[in-house]
C-alpha positions in Angstrom: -2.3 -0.3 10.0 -6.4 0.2 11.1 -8.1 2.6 8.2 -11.1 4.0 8.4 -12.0 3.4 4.8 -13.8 0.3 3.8 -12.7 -2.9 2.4 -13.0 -4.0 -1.1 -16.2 -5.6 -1.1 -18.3 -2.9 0.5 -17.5 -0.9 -2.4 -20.5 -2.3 -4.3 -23.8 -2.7 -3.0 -24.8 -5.6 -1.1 -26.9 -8.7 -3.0 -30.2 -8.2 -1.8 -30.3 -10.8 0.5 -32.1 -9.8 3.8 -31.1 -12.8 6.2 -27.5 -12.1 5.4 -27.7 -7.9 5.1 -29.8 -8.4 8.9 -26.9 -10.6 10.4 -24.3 -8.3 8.9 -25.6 -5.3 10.7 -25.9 -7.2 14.0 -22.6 -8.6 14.0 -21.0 -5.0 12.9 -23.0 -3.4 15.8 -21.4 -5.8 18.1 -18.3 -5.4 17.1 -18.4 -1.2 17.4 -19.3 -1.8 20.9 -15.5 -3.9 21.5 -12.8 -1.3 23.6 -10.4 -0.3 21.5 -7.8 -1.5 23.8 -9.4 -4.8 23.8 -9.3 -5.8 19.6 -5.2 -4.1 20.2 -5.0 -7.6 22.9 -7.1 -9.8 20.5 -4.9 -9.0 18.0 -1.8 -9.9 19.4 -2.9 -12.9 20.6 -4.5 -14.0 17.4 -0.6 -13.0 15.6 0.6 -15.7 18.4 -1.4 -18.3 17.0 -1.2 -17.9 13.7 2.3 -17.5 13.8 2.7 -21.4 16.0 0.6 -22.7 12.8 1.6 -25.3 10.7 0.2 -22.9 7.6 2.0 -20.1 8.8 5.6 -22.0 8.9 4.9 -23.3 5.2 3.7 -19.8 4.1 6.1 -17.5 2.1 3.8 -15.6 0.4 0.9 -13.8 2.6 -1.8 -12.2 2.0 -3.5 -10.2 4.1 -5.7 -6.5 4.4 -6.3 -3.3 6.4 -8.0 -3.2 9.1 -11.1 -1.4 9.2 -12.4 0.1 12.9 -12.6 -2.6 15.1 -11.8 -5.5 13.2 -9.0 -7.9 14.0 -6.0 -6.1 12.8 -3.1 -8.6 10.9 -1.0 -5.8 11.6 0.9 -7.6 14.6 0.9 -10.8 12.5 2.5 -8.8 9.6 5.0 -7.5 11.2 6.0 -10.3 12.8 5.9 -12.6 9.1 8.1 -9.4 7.6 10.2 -10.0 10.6 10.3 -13.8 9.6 11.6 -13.3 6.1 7.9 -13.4 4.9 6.5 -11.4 1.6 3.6 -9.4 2.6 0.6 -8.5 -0.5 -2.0 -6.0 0.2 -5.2 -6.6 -1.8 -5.2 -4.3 -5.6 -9.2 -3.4 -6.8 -9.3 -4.0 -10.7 -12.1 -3.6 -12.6 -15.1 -6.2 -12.7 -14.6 -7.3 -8.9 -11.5 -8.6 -9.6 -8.5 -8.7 -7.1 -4.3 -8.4 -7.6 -1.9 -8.9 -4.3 0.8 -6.3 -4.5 4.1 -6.5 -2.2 3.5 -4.6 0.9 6.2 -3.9 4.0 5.4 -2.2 6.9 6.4 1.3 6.7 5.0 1.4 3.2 2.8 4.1 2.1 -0.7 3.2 1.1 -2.5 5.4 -1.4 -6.7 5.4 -2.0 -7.4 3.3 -4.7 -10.2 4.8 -7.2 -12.9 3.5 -4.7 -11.3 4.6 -1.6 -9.7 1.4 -0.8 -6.4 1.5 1.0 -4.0 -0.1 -1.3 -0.1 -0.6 -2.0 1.5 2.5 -4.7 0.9 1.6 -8.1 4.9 0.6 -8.6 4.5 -2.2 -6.1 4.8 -5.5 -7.5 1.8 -7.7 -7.3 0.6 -11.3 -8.0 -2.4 -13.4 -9.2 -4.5 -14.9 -5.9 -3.5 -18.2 -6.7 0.1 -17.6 -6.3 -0.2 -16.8 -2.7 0.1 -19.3 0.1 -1.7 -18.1 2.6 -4.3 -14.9 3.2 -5.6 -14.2 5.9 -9.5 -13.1 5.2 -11.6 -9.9 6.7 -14.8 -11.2 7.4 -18.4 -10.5 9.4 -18.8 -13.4 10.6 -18.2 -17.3 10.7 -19.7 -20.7 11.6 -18.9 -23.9 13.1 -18.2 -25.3 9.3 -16.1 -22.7 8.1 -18.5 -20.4 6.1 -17.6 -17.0 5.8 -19.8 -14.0 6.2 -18.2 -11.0 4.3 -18.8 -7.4 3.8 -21.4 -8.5 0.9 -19.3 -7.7 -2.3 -18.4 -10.9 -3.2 -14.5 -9.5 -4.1 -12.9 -12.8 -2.1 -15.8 -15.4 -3.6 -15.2 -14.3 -7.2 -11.4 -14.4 -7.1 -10.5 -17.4 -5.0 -13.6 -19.1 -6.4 -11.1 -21.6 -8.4 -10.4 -23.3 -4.4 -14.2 -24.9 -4.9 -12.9 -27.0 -6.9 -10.1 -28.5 -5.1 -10.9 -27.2 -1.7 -7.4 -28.6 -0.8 -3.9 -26.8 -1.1 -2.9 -23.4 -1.8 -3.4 -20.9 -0.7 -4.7 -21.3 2.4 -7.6 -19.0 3.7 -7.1 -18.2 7.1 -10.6 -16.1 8.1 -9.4 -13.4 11.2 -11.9 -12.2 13.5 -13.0 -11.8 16.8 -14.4 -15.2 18.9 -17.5 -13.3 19.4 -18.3 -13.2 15.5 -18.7 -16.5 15.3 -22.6 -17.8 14.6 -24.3 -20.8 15.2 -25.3 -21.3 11.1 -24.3 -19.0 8.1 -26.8 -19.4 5.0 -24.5 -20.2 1.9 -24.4 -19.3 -2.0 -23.1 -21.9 -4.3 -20.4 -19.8 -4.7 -19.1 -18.8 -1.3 -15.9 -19.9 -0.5 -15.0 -21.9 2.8 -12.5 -20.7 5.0 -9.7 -23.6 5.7 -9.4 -22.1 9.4 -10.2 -19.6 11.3 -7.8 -17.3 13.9 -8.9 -15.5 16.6 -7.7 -14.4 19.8 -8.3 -17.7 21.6 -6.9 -19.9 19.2 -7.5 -21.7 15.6 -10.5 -23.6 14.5 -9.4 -25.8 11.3 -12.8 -26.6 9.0 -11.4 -28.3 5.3 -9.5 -31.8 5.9 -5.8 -31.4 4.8 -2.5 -32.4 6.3 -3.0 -31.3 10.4 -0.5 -28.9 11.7 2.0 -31.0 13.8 1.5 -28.5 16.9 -1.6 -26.5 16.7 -2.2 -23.6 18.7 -5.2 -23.9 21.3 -8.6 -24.9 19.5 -11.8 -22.6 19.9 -13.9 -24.3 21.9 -17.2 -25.2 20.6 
């Protein structure tokens, strides 16, 4: 499920925002420099934790995206919700940054959507953001408190940007990386979106107070 197209948010250009834009690049470099059969055992470990998550069991409806290079791929993790009775949305582009899930299974074909984002055929049936229970999130980076470092086009902020203002509930946004993209402090935006947790291949950090899972998986140590 790895494409070499980029997500959804690098499709625009980047707010000019050197901090952010400096740590981006550093944390990409990194992460070209992981084995390839390394991020393929990261990202079955990470599907085992997710999938002993309290969010996962109470999930029907997931979200989740195509991997790009080395990223953690939700590929394993897909295939093993599909195999749970799941439904699986891919992320749609729309005009002015804004973002439809449409039903994905695996062994569906993807097509290039009119900015070279791999999506779901045009037939496929898709959903508003806040209909989803959980997503799980590409991101760049992450922090201790559960700030998100994207790909810099804002796609995620803008359209689950309605969560500020409950920060509780659903959906759930479940960021998906590798342990070593995590940073010591992330420089926010009003408008950035927390993650509620975070997966990765050594277990689940939880950041937003909610109901706890009754069995988590292994914590990241801090």
């Amino acid at each position: 499920m790895t494409a070499v197209t980029a997500h959804a948010e690098d499709a625009l250009i980047s707010r000019p925002d050197s901090g952010r834009n400096q740590l981006r690049a550093r944390l990409r470099n990194a992460r070209t420099r992981l084995a390839v059969d390394a991020v393929a055992r990261a990202s079955d470990a990470a599907a085992n934790h997710l999938a002993a998550s309290a969010e996962y069991a109470g999930a029907r409806r997931i979200a989740a995206y195509v991997a790009v290079g080395n990223e953690l791929d939700p590929a394993p993790a897909l295939a093993r919700a599909h195999a749970d009775g799941k439904e699986i949305y891919l992320p749609c582009i729309l005009p002015q940054r804004k973002l439809r899930f449409a039903r994905w299974r695996p062994g569906d074909s993807l097509r290039e959507s009119r900015l070279g984002i791999p999506e779901p055929a045009a037939a496929a049936a898709t959903i508003d953001p806040g209909e989803l229970d959980l997503v799980i999130v590409p991101l760049v980076g992450f922090d201790k408190s559960g700030n998100r470092l994207g790909n810099g086009g804002g796609y995620y902020d803008r359209n689950f940007g309605f969560l500020l203002r409950r920060r509780q509930g659903k959906p759930v946004l479940a960021g998906y990386a590798h342990a070593m993209q995590e940073c010591p402090r992330i420089e926010t935006n009003e408008w950035d979106v927390p993650l509620a947790l975070v997966v990765t291949e050594t277990g689940i950090r939880h950041f937003v107070p909610g109901n706890p899972p009754a069995a988590r998986p292994p914590e990241i140590g801090t």
